[in-house]
SEKELUM-902372 format. One line per 3 residues: number of its first residue (from 0); their letters; for each residue x, y, z of N, C-alpha, C, O. Coordinates in nm, 4 decimals. Example, Ala and Ser with C-alpha at 12.3 -4.5 7.8 and 13.67 -1.06 7.14 Angstrom:
// SEKELUM-902372
0> as> 1.3190 -0.5690 0.7800 1.2300 -0.4500 0.7800 1.3200 -0.3300 0.7800 1.4236 -0.3319 0.8465 ~ 1.2850 -0.2250 0.7080 1.3670 -0.1060 0.7140 1.2900 0.0030 0.7870 1.3409 0.1138 0.8039
This chain:
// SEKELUM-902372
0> xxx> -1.4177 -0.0670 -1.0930 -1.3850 -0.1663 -0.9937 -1.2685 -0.1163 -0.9088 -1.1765 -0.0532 -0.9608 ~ -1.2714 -0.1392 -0.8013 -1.1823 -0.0983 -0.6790 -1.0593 -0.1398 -0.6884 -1.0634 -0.1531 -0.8107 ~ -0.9258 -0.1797 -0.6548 -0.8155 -0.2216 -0.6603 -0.8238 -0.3004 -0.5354 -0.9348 -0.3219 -0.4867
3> xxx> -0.6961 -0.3539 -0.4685 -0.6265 -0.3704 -0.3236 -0.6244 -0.2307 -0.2683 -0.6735 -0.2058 -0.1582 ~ -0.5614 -0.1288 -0.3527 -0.4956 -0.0044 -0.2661 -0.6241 0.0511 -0.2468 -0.6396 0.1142 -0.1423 ~ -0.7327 0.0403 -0.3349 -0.8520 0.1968 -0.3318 -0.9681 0.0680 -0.2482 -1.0808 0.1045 -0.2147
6> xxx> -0.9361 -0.0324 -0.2311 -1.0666 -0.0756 -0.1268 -1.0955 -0.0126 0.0129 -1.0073 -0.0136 0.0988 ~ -1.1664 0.0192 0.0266 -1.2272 0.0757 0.1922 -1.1402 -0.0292 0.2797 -1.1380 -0.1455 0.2395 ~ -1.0651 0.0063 0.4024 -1.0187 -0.1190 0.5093 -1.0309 -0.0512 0.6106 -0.9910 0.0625 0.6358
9> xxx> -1.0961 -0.1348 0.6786 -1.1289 -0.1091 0.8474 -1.1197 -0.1951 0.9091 -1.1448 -0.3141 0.8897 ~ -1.0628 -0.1138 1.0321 -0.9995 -0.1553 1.1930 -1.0670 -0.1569 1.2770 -1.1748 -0.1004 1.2587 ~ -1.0400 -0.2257 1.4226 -1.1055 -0.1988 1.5196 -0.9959 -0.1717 1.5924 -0.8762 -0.2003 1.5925
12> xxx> -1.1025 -0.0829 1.6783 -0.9489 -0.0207 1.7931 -0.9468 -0.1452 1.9151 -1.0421 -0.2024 1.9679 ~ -0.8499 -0.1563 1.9293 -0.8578 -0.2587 2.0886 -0.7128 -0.1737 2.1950 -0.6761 -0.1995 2.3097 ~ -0.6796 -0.1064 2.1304 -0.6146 -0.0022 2.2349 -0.6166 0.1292 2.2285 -0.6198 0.1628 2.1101
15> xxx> -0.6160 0.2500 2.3242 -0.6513 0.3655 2.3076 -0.5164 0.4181 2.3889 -0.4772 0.5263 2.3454 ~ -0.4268 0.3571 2.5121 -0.3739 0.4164 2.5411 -0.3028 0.5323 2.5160 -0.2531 0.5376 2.4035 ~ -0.2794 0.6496 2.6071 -0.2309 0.7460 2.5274 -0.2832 0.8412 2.4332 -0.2349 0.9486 2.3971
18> xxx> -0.3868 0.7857 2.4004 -0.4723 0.8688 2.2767 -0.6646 0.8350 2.3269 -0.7448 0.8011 2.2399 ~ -0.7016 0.8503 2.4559 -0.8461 0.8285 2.4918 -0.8961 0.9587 2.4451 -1.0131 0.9368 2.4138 ~ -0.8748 1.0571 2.4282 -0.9921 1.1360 2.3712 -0.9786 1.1610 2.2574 -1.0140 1.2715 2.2161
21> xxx> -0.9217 1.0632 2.1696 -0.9146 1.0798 2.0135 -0.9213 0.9028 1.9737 -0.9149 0.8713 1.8549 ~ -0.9305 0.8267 2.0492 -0.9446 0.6783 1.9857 -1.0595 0.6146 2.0644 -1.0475 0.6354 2.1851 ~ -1.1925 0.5262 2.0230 -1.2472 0.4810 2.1711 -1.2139 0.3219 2.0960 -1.2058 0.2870 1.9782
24> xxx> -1.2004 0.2509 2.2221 -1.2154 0.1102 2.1836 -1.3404 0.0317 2.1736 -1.4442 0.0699 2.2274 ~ -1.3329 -0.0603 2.1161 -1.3930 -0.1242 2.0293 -1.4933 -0.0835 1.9243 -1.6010 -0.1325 1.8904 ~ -1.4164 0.0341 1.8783 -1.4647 0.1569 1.7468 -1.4595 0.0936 1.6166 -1.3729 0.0065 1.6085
27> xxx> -1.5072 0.1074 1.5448 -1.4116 0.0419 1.3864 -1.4131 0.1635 1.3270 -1.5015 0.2491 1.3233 ~ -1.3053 0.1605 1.2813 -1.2498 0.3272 1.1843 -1.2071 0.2710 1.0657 -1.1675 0.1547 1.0577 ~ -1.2164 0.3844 0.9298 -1.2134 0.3522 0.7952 -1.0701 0.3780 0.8045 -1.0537 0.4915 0.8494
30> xxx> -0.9750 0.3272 0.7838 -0.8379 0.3822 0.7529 -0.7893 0.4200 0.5597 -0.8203 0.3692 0.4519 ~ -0.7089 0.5240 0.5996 -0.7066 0.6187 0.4452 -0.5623 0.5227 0.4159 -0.5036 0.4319 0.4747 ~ -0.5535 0.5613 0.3532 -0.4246 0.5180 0.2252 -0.3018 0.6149 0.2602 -0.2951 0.7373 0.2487
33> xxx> -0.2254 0.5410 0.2972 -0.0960 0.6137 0.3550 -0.0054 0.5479 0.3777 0.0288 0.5205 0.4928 ~ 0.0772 0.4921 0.2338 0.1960 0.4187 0.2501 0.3049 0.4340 0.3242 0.3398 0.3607 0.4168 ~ 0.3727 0.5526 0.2743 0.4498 0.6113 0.4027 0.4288 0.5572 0.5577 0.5188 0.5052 0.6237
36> xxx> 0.2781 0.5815 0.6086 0.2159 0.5601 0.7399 0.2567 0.4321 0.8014 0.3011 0.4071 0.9134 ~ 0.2214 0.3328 0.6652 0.2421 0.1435 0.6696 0.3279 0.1440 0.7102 0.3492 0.1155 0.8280 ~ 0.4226 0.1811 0.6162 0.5580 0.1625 0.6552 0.6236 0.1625 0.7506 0.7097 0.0761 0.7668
39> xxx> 0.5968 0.2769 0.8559 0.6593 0.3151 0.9800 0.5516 0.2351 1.0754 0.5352 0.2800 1.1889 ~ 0.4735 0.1123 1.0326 0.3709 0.0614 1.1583 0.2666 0.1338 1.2022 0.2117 0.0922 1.3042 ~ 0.2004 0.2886 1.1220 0.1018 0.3406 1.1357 -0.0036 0.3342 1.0618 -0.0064 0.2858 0.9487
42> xxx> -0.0960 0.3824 1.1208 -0.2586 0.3882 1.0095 -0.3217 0.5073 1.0122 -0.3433 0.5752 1.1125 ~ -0.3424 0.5245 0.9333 -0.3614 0.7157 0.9250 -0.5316 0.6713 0.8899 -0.5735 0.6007 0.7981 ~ -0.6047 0.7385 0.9949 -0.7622 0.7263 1.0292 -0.7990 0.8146 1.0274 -0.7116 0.9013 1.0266
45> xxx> -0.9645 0.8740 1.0251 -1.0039 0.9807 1.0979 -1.0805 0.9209 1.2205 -1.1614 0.8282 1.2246 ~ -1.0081 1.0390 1.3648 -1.0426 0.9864 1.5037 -1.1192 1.0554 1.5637 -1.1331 1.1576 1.4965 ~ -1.1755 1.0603 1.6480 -1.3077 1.0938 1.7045 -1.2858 1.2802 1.7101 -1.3492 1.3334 1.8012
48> xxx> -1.2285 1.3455 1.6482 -1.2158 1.4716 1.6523 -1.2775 1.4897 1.4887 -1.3274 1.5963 1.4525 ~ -1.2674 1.3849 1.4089 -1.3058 1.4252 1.2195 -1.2074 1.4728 1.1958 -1.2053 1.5361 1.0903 ~ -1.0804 1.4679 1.2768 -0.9507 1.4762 1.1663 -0.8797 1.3452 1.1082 -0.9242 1.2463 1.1664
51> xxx> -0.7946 1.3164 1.0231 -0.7054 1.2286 1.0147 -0.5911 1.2637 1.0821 -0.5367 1.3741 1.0834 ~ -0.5504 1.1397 1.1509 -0.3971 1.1187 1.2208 -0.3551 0.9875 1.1960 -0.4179 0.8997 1.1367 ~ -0.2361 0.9812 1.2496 -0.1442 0.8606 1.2179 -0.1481 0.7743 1.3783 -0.1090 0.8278 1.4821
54> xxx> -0.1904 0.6655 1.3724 -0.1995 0.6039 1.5189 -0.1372 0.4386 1.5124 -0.1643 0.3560 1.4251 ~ -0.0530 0.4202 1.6230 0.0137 0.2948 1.5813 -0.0490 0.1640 1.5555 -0.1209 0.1162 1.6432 ~ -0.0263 0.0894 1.4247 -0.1061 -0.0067 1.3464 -0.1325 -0.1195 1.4856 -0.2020 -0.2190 1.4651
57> xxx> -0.0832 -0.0998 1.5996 -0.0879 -0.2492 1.6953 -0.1527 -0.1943 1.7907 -0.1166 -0.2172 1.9062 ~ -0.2692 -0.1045 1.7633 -0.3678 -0.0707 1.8512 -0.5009 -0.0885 1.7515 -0.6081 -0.0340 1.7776 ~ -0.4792 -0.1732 1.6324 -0.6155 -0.1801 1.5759 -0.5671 -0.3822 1.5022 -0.4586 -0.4335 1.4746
60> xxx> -0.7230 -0.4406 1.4967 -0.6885 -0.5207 1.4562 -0.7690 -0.5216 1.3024 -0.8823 -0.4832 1.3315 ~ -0.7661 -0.5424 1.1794 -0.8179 -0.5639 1.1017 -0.9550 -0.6372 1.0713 -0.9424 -0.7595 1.0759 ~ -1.0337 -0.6100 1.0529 -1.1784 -0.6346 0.9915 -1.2678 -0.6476 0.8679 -1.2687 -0.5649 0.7767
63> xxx> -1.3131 -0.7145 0.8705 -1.4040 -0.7244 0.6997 -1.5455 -0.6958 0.7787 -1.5835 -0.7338 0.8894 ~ -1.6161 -0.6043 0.6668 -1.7589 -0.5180 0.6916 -1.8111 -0.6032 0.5889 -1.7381 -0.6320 0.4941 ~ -1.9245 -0.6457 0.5956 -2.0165 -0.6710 0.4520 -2.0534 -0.6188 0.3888 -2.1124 -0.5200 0.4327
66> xxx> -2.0521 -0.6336 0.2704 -2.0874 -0.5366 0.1779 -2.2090 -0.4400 0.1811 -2.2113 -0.3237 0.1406 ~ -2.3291 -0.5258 0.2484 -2.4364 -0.4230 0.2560 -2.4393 -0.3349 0.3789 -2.5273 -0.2507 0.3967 ~ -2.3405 -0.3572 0.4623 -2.3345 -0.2260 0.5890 -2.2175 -0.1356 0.5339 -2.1921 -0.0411 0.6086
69> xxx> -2.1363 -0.1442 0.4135 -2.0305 -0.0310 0.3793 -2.0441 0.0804 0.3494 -1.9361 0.1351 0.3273 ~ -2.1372 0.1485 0.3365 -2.2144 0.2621 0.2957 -2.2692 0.3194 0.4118 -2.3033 0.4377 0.4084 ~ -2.2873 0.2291 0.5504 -2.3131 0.2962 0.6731 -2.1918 0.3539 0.7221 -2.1859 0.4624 0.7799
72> xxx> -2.0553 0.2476 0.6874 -1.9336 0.2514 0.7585 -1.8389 0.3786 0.6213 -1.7314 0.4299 0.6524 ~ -1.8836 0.3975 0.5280 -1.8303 0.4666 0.4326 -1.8656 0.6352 0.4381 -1.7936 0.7266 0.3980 ~ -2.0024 0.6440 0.5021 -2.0279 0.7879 0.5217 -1.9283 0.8900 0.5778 -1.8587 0.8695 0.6773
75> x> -1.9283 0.9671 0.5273 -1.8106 1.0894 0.6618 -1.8810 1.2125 0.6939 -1.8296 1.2951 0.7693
């Protein structure tokens, strides 16, 4: 069974400024586990390049996926 920390959480982007060829809006991205990241107001994702980066948490708003599309949204 999953925890809080090891559950899948995904965002949607609603801002890209600054970062358009690495964020698109209204994307939903899996965000990784990166306390450190929280902390400083970031979310460490992978962005439209298939890397992970750190992008500021007030350019995504939080989302719940249903359970039977998480495995579409879980692939990498």
């Amino acid at each position: 069974m999953m925890t809080e920390s090891t559950t899948p959480h995904y965002v949607l982007c609603t801002n890209n400024a600054g970062y358009e060829d690495d964020l698109r809006l209204r994307t939903v991205y899996r965000v990784l586990p990166d306390e450190s990241a929280a902390n400083s107001n970031y979310l460490r994702l992978i962005d439209e390049t298939g890397e992970d980066y750190l992008f500021p948490a007030a350019y995504f708003v939080p989302i719940e996926i249903p359970t039977e599309a998480e495995p579409l949204f879980a692939a990498t």
